[in-house]
PAZAPA-4460 file (N, C-alpha, C; in steps of 0.05 Angstrom, whole numbers, plus 32768, in hexadecimal, padded with zeros to 4 digits):
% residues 119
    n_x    n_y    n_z   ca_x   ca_y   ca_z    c_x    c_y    c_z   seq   type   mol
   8011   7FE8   8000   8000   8000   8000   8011   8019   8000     1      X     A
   800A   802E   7FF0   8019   8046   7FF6   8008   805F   7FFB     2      X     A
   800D   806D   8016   7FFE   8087   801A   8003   809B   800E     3      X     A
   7FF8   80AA   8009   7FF4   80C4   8004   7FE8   80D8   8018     4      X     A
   7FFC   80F0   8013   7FFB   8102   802A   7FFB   8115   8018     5      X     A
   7FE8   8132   8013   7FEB   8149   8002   7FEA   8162   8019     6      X     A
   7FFC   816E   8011   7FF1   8190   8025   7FFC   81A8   8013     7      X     A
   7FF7   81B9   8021   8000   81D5   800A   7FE9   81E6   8004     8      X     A
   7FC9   81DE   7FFC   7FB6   81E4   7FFE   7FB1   8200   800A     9      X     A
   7F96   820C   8009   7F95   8226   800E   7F82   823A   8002    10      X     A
   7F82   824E   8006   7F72   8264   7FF7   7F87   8278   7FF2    11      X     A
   7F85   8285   7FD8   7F95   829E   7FD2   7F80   82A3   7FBF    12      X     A
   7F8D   82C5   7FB2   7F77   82D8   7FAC   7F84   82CE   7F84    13      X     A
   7F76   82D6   7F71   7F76   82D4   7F5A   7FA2   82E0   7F55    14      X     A
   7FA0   82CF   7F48   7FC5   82D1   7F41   7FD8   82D8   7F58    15      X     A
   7FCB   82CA   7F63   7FDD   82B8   7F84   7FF2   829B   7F71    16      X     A
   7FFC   8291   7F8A   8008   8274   7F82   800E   8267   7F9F    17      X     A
   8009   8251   7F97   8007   823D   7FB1   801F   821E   7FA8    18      X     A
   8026   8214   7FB0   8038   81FC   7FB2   802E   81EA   7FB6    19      X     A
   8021   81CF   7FB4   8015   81B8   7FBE   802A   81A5   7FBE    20      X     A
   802E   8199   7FD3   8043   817C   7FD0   802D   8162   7FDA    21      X     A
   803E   814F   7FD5   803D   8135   7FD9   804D   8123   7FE1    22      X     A
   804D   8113   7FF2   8056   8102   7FFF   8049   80E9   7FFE    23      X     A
   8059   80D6   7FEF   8056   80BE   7FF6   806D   80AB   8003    24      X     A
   805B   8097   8016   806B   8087   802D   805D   8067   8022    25      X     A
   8064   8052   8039   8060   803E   802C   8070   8026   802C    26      X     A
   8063   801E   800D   806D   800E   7FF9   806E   801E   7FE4    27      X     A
   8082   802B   7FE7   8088   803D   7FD2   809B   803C   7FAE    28      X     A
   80A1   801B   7FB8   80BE   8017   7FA0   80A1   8009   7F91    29      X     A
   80B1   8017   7F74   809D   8015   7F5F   808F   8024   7F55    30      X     A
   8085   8042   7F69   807B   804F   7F5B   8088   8061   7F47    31      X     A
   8078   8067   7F27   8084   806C   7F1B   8077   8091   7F19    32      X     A
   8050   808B   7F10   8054   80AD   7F02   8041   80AE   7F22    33      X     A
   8045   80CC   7F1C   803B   80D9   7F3B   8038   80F3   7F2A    34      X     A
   801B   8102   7F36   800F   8112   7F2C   7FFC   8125   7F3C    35      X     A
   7FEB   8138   7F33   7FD7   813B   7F4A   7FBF   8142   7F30    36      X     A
   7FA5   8143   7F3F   7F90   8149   7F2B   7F76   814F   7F3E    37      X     A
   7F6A   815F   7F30   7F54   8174   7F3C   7F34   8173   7F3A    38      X     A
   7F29   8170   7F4C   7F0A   8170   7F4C   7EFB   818D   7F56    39      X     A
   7EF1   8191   7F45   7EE6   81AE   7F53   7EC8   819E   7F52    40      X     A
   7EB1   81AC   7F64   7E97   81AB   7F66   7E86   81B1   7F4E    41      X     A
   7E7C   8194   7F51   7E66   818B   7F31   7E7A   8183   7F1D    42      X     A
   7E94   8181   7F21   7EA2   817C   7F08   7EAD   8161   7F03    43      X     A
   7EB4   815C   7EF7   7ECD   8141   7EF3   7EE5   8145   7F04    44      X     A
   7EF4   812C   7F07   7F10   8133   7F10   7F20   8132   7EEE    45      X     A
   7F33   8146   7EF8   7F3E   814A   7ED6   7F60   813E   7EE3    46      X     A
   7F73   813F   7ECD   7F90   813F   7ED2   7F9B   8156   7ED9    47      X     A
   7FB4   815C   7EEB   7FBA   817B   7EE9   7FD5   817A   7EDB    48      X     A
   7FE6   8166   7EEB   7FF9   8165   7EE0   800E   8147   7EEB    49      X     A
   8018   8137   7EDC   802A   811E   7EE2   8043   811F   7EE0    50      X     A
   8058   810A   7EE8   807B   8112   7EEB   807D   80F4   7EEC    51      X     A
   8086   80E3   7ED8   8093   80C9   7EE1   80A8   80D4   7EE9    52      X     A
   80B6   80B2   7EF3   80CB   80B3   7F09   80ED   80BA   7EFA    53      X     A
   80EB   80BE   7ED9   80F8   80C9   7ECD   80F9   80E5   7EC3    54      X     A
   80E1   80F7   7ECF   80DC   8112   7ECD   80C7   8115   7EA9    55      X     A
   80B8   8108   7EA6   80A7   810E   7E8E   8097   811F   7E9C    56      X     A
   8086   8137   7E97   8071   8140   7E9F   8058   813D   7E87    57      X     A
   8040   8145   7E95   8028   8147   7E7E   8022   8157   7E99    58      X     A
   800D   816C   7E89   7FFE   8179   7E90   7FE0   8189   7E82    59      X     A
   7FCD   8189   7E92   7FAF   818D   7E8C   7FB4   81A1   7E7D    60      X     A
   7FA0   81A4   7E61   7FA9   81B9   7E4F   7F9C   81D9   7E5D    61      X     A
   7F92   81DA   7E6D   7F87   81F0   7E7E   7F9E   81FB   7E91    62      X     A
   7FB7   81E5   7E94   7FD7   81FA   7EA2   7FDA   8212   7E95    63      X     A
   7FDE   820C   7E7C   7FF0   8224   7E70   800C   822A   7E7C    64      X     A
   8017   821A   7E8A   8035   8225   7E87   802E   8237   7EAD    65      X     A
   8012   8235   7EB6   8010   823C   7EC9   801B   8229   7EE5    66      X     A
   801C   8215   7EE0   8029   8203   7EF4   8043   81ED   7EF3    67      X     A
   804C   81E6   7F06   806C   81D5   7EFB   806A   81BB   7F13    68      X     A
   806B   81AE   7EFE   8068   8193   7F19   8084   8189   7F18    69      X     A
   808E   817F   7F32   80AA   8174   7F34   80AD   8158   7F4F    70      X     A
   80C1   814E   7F44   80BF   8139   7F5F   80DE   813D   7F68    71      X     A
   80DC   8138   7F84   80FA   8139   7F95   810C   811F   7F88    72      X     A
   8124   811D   7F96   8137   810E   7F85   8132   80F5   7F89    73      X     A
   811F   80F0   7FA6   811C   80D4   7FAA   8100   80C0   7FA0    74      X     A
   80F7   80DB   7F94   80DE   80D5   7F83   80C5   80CD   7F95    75      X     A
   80C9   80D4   7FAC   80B4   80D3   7FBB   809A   80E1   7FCC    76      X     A
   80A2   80F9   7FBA   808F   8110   7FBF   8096   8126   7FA3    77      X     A
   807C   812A   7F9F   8075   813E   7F8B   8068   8151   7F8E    78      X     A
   8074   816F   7F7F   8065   8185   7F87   805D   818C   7F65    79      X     A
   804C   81A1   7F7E   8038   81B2   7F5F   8039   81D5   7F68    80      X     A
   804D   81DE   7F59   804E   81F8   7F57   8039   820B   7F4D    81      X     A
   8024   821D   7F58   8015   8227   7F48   800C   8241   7F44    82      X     A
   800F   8246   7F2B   8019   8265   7F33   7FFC   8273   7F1F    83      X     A
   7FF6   828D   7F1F   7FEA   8298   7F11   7FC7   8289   7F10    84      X     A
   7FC2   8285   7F2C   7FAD   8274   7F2D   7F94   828A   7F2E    85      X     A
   7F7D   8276   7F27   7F6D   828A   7F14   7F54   8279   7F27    86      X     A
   7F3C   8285   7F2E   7F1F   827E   7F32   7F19   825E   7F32    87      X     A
   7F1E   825C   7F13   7F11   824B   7F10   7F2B   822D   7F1E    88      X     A
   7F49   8239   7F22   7F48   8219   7F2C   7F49   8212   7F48    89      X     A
   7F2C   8223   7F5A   7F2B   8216   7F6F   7F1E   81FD   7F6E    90      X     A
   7F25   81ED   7F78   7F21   81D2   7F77   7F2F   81BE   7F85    91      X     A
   7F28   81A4   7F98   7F34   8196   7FA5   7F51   8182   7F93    92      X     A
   7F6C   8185   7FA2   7F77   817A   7F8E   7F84   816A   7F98    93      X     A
   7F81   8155   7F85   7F88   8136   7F97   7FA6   8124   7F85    94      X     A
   7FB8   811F   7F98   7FC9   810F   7F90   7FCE   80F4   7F86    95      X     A
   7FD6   80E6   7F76   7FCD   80D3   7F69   7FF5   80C4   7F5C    96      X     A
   7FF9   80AB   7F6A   800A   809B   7F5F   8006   8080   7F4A    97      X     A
   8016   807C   7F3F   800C   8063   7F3D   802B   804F   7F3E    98      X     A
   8022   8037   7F46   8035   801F   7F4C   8034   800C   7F39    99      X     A
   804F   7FFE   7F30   8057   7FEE   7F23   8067   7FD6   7F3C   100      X     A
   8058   7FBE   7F32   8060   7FA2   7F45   805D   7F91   7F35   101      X     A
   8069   7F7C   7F45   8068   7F5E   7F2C   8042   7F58   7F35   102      X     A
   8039   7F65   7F41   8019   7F62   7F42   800C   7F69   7F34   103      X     A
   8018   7F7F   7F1F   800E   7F95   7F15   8011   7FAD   7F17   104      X     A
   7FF7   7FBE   7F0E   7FFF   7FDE   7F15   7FE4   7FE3   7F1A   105      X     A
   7FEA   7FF8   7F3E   7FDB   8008   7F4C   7FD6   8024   7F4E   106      X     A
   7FC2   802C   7F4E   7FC1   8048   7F54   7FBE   8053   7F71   107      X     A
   7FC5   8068   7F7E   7FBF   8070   7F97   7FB5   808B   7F98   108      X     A
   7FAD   8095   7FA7   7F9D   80B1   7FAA   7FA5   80C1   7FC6   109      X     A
   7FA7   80D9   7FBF   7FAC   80E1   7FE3   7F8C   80EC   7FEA   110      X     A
   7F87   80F7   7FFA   7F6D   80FB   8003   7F63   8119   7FFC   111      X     A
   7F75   8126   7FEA   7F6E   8147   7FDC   7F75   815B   7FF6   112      X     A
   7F7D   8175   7FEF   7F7D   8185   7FEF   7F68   819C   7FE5   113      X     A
   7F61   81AD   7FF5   7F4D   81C8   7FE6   7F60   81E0   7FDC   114      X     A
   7F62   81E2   7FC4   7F63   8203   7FBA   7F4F   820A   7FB1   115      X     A
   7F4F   8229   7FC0   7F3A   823D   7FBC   7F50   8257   7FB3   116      X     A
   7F44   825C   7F9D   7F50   8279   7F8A   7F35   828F   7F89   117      X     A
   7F33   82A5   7F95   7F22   82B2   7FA3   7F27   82CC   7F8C   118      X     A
   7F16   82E0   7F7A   7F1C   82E8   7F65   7F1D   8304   7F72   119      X     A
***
């Protein structure tokens, strides 16, 4: 099993920026992409942005170059830089790994975080 722990969360005012990290503990060998992704109210959860454990990123075409996701050297926590945040991405944002084992491959979830961007 591997936990997930998110903090960084918060309220700031329209083109504020906030930091979100992640921590994962565990059974941690194996995980490869680690990411975070966002549910706002009435909506879908969308992608925001991913980092395999060789540094690929993808990110939701709604960034714009507004956010930078990175992982520490031991690849066991990932942040989300976010800058130039706008209204619309308050929304709960939840951390998300996934694991590679001779079992297969798992996904894990941290329990979200709230950003609120206040205009």
């Amino acid at each position: 099993q591997v936990q997930l722990v998110e903090s960084g969360g918060g309220s700031v005012q329209t083109g504020g920026s906030l930091r979100l990290s992640c921590a994962a503990s565990g059974s941690i060998f194996g995980i490869n992409v680690m990411g975070w992704y966002r549910q706002a109210p009435g909506k879908q959860r969308e992608l925001v942005a991913t980092i395999t454990a060789r540094g690929t990123t993808n990110y939701g075409n709604f960034v714009k170059g507004r956010f930078i996701i990175s992982r520490d050297g031991a690849k066991t926590t990932v942040y989300l830089q976010m800058n130039s945040l706008k209204p619309e991405d308050t929304a709960v944002y939840y951390c998300r790994c996934i694991k590679t084992s001779a079992l297969g491959q798992n996904d894990y979830w941290g329990q979200g975080t709230q950003v609120t961007v206040s205009s």
